[in-house]
N, C-alpha and C positions, 0 to 999 in steps of 0.2 A: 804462552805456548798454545792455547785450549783456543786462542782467537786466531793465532796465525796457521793453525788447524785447518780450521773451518772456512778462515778466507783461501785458504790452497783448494779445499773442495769445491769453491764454490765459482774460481775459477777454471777448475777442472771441468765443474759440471756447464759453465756457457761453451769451453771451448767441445764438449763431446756431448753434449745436447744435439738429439738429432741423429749422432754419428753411429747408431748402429749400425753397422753396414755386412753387407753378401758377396761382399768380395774382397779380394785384397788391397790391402790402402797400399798408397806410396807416401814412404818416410819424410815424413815435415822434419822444419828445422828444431822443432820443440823434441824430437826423436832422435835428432840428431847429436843434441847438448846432452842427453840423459843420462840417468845415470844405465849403464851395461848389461841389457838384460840376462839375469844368472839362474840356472835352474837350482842352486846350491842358493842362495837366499829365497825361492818361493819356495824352497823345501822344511828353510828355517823361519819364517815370515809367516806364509800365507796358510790360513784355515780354510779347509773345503771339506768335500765329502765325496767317496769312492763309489767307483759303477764301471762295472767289469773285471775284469783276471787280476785278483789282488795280487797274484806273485807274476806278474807280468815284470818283464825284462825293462819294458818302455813304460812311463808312463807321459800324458797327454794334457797337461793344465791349460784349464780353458778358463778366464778371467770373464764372471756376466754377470748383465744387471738383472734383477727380476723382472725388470719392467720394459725391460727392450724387447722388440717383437722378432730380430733375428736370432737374439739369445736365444728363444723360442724353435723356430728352425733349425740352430745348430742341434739343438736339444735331440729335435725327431732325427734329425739326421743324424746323428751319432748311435741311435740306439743299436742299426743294423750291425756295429761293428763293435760292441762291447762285448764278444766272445773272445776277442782276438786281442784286446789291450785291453789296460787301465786310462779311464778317466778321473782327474782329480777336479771337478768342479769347484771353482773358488769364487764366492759371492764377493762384489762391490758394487758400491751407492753411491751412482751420477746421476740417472737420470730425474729423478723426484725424490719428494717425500716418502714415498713408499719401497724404495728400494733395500735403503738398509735395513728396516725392519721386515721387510718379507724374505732376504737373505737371509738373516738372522734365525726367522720363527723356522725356517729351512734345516739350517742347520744343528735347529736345536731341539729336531726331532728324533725318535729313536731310529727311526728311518727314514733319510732323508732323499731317498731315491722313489718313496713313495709320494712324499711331499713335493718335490719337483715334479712328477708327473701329474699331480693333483695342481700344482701349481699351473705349470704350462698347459694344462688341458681349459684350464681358465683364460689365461692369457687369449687362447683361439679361440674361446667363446667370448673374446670382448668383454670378459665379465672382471677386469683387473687384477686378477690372484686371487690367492690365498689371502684369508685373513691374518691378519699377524699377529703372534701372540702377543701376553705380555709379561713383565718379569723378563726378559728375553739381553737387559743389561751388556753380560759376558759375550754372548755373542754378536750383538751390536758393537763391541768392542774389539771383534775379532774382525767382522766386517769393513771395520774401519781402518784398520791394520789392512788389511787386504788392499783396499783403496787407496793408501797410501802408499804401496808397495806398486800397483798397478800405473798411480800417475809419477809416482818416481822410474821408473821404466823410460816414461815418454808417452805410451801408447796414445793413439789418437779415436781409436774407435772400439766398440764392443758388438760380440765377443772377441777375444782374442784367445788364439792357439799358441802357447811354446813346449814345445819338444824339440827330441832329437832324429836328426834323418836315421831311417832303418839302414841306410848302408854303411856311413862311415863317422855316425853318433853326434855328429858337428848338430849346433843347433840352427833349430827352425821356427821361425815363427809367420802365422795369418794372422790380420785384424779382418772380421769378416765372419759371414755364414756362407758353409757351400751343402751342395746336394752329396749325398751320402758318398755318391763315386767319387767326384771328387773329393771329397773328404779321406777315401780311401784312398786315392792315390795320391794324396800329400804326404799321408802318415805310413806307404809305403805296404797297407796291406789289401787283404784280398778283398776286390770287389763282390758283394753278394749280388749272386746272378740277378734276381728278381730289381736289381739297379744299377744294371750294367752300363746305363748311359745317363750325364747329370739330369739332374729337370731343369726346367725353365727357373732365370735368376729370379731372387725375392727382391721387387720392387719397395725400397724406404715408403 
């Protein structure tokens, strides 16, 4: 079981090697065979960490590596709109060595939204992350449950967004980083004025 594990990760990670991406993918055949993406199994599955309106109506699971650099931009880009919803950041490890354990050391802080900002403010300075702890076992285990959940999905690229549309709850999902407007008019809320128009895409 613990090899045919790893050999699933490890083709996960050639095929999404690379595949951060800033926009919306179109569905390969590998998304097509998958298994259904359900917000009722990443609620029962998937470990992450909350940032913004805990009693929020909607919430916004976004699937990222620590090591991807548009994980990164989704990151800033989300920050302007976490008055208005919940986000459930949920770490998985494709792209390196360092993924699952800098998710992990993430999540296994008493605050993990300060550690992400500590994290990604590294990430922009080139500087690779966070250190990662150690002892960190449990959550390495949850990470990897995450991962597993994310390539049984199908997904092709990271980050990925699944929610529901604010009109009529049907679900939705982006694989991809956008600029905060867009980001806000995917998820159907109010664009903050001072980003009323996207920025310019994140070149891979």
């Amino acid at each position: 079981m613990l090899k045919t594990f790893f050999m699933t990760l490890a083709v996960a990670a050639v095929l999404l090697l690379g595949a951060c991406k800033d926009q919306t993918s179109t569905p390969t055949a590998t998304q097509a065979s998958a298994t259904p993406v359900s917000i009722k199994a990443i609620q029962a599955e998937a470990k992450g960490f909350s940032v913004g309106v805990p009693m929020s109506a909607r919430t916004v699971y976004v699937f990222f590596d620590a090591q991807c650099p548009h994980c990164t931009a989704l990151w800033e880009a989300a920050k302007p709109l976490k008055n208005q919803i919940r986000f459930l950041w949920i770490p998985v490890g494709i792209l390196n060595s360092s993924s699952t354990a800098q998710g992990a050391t993430i999540l296994a802080t008493p605050d993990p939204e300060a550690a992400m900002d500590a994290h990604e403010a590294s990430m922009s300075a080139k500087a690779g992350g966070i250190t990662a702890a150690r002892d960190i076992d449990v959550p390495k285990a949850a990470v990897a449950q995450n991962t597993q959940l994310f390539t049984r999905f199908g997904f092709a690229s990271i980050p990925t967004i699944v929610t529901t549309n604010a009109q009529n709850g049907s679900l939705i999902t982006n694989e991809g980083a956008m600029a905060t407007a867009a980001l806000a008019s995917f998820l159907g809320l109010q664009i903050p004025a001072t980003t009323s128009a996207p920025s310019s895409p994140i070149k891979p």
